[in-house]
C-alpha positions as CSV (number, residue, x, y, z in Angstrom):
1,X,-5.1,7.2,-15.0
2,X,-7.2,6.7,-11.9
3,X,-5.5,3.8,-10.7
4,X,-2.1,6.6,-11.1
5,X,-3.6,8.8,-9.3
6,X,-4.6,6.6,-6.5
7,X,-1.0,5.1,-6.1
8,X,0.0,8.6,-5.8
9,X,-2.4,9.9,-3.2
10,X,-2.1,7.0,-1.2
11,X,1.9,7.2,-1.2
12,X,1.3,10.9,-0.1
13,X,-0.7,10.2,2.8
14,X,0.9,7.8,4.3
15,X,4.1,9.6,3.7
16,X,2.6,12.5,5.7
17,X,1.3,10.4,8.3
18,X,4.7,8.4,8.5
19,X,6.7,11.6,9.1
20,X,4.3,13.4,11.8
21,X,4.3,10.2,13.2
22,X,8.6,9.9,13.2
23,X,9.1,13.4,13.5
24,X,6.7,13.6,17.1
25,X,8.8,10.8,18.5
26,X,12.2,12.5,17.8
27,X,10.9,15.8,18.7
28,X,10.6,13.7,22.5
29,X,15.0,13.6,21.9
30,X,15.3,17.0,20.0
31,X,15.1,18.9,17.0
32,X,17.8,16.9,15.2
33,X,16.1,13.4,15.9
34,X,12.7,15.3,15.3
35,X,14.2,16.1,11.5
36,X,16.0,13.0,10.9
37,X,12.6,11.1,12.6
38,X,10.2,13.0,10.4
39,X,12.6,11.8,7.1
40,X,12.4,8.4,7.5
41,X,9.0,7.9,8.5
42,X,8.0,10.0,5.3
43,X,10.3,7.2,3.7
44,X,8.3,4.6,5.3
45,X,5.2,5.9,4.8
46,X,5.7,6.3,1.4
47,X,6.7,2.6,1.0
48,X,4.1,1.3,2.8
49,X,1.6,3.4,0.9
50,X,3.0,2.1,-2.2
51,X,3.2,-1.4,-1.2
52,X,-0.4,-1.4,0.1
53,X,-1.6,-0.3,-2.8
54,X,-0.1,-3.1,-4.9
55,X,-1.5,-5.4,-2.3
56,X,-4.5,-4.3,-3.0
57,X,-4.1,-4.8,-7.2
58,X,-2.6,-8.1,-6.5
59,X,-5.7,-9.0,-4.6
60,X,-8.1,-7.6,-7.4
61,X,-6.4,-9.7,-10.1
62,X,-6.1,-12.8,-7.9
63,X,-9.6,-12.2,-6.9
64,X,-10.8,-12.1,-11.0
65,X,-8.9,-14.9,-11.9
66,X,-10.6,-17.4,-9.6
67,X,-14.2,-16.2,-10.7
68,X,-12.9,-17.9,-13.8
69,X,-13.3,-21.2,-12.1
70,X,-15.7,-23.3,-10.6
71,X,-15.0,-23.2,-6.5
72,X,-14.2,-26.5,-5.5
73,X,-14.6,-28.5,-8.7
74,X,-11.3,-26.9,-10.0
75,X,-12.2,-27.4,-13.3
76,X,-11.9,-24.4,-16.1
77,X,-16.2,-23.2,-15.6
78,X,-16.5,-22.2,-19.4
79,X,-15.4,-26.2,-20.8
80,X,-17.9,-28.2,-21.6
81,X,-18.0,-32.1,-21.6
């Protein structure tokens, strides 16, 4: 449940920081681009929030994985000879 929760606040964020961020630099061209700009960068933000996040899980599980084995011997650390 926390990780849910995480996934979703970090989508949100950077969805919200995405689509001040597009619609500032369309605002510059006018209100149209300023809509259209704040859109997608809330569509990018959102994506980027999400992949991020999954970076981060996929690092976490990589990261358990190898404390399984022995750095630099390669061999499984809980077999015995």
């Amino acid at each position: 449940m926390k990780e849910r929760l995480n996934l979703i606040f970090n989508r949100a964020k950077y969805a919200a920081i995405g689509a001040a961020i597009g619609a500032a630099l369309g605002g510059v061209v006018s209100k149209n681009a300023a809509s259209t700009g704040g859109a997608i960068g809330g569509l990018a933000g959102a994506v980027v929030g999400e992949t991020r996040v999954s970076a981060e899980t996929a690092y976490e599980q990589f990261k358990d994985s190898v404390s399984d084995y022995e750095l630099g011997t390669g061999v499984d650390a809980q077999e015995t000879e």
